[in-house]
C-alpha positions as CSV (number, residue, x, y, z in Angstrom):
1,X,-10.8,142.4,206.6
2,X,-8.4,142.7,209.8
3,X,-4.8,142.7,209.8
4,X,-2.5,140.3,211.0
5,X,-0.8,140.8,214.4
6,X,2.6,141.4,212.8
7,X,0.8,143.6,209.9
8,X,-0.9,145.8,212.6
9,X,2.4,145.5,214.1
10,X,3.8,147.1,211.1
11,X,1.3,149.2,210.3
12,X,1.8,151.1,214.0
13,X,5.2,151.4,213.2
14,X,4.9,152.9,209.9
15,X,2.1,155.6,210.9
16,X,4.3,156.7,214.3
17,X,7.2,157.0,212.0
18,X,4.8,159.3,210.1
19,X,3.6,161.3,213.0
20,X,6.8,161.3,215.3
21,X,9.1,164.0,213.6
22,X,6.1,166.4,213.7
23,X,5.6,165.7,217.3
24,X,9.2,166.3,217.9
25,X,8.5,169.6,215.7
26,X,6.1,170.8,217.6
27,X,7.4,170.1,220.6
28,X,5.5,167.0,222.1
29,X,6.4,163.6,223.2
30,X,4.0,160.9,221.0
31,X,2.8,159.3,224.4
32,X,0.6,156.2,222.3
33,X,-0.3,155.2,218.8
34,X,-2.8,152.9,218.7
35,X,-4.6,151.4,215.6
36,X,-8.4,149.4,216.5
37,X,-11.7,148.7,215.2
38,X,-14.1,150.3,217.9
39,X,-17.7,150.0,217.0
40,X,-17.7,148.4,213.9
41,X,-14.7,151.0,212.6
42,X,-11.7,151.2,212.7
43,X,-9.3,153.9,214.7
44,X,-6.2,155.8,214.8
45,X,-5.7,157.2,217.6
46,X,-2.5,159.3,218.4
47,X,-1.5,160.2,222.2
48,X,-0.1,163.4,222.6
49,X,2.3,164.7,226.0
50,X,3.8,168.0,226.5
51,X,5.7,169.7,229.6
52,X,3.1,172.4,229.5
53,X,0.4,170.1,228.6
54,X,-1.9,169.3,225.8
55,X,-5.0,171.5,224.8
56,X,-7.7,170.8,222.1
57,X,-5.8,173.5,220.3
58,X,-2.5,171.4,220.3
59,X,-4.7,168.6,219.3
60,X,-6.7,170.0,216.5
61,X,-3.2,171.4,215.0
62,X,-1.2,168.1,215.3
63,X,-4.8,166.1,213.9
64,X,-4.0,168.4,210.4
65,X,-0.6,168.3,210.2
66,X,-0.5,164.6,210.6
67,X,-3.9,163.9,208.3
68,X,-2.0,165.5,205.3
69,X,0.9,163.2,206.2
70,X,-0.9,160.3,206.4
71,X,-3.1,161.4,203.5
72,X,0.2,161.5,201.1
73,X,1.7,158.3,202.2
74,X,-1.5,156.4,202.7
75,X,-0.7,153.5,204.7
76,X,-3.9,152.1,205.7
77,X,-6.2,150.3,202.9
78,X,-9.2,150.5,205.3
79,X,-11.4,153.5,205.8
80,X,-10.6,154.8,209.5
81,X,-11.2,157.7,211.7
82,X,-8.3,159.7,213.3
83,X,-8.2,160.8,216.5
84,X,-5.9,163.0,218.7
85,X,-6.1,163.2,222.4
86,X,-3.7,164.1,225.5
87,X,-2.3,161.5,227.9
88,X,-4.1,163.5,230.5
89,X,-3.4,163.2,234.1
90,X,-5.2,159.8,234.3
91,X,-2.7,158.6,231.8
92,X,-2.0,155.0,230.4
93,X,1.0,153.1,231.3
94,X,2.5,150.7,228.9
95,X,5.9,150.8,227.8
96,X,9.1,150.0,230.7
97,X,9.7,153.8,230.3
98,X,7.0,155.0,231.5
99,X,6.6,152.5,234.6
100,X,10.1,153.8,234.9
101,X,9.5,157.7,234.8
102,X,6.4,157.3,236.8
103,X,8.2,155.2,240.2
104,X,6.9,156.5,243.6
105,X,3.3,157.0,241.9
106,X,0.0,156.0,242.9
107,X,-1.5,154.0,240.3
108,X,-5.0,152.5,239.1
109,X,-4.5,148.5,238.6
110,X,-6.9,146.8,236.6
111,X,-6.9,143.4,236.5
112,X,-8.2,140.4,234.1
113,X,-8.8,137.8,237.2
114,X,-9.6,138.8,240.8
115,X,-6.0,139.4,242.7
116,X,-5.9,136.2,244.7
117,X,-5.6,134.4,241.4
118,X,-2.2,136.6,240.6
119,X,-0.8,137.1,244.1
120,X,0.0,134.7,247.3
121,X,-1.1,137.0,249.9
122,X,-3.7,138.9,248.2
123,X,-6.1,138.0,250.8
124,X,-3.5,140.1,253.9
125,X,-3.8,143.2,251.4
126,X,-6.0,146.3,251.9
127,X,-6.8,148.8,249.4
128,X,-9.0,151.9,250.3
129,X,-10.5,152.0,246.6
130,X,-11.2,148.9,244.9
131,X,-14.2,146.8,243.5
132,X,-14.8,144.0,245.7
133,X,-15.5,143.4,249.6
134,X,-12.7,140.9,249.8
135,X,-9.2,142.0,249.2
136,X,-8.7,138.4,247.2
137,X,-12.1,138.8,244.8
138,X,-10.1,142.6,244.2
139,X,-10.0,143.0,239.9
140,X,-9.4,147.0,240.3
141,X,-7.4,148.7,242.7
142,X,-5.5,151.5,243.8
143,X,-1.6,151.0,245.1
144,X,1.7,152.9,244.8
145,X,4.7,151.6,241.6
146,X,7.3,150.7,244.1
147,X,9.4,149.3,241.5
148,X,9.3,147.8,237.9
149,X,11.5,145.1,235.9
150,X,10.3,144.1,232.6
151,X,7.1,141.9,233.5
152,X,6.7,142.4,236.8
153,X,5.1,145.4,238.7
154,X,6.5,145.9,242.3
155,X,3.3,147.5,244.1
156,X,2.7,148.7,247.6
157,X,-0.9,148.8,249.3
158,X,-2.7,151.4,251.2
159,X,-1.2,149.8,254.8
160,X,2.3,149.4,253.3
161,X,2.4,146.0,252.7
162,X,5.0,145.6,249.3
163,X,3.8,142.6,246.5
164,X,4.7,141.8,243.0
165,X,2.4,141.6,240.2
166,X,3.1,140.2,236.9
167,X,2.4,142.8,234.0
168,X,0.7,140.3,231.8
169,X,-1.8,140.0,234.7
170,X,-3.5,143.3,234.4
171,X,-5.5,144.6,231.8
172,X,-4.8,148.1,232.5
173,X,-2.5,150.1,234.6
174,X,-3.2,154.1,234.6
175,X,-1.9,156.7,236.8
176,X,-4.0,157.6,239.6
177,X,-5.9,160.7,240.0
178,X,-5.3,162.1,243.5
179,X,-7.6,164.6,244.9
């Protein structure tokens, strides 16, 4: 049986409350905690930063440590499976502070609806990577975080051309990998 928004809610809560003094320990930054059912199970899946990086080592060591904390507290009735990964460079944005820390960045828009849908002149935009011929049937996109207030993503094409986008409007926003 699933839980309730506000019991996954609390549920999230509860496990990173769990998990973040031994990031802190260890000396990472606890990225993303999510909590899902992916294929028919259910998944907790811990998101691990560093300055230095994460390796599978770093990953395998925080997976224990956190297991035995979770195992002692035990606060999911469901049978799950953990998992423990790095933000990698191709990394997840979510939360204001990391739209904040990562200003001046190229980023990977994905979108629910094609862009014309979202923003007025979508059709006068030009992205060099996207998914669609036309710059208004655009759903995923490349473009640089010009600027960020809660909601609303300040975004800048690939000729320069500045637009606003509202958060709740894209389904996923990642940092771009530049080669």
């Amino acid at each position: 049986m699933a839980k309730s928004q506000s019991g996954t809610a609390a549920l999230l809560e509860r496990v990173t409350q769990l998990a973040q003094p031994l990031a802190l320990e260890m000396g990472l930054e606890l990225w993303d905690v999510e909590y899902k059912k992916e294929g028919g199970m259910f998944v907790l899946r811990y998101t691990l930063d560093a300055p230095q990086g994460v390796d599978l080592d770093t990953c395998e060591a925080f997976s224990r440590a956190v297991e035995q904390k979770l195992d002692r507290a035990d606060p999911i009735e469901n049978s799950y499976r953990l998992e423990v990964q790095s933000a990698g460079l191709d990394r997840a944005l979510k939360r204001p502070s990391d739209f904040e820390r990562f200003l001046g960045a190229r980023v990977e828009v994905g979108l629910y609806a094609p862009l014309g849908g979202s923003v007025e002149q979508a059709a006068s935009l030009h992205f060099s990577v996207c998914d669609a011929p036309m710059p208004a049937a655009v759903k995923h996109f490349e473009a640089r975080l010009e600027g960020y207030e809660p909601g609303l993503l300040t975004l800048t094409d690939d000729a320069g051309a500045s637009f606003s986008l509202r958060q709740a409007d894209a389904a996923s926003v990642r940092l771009a990998v530049e080669w």
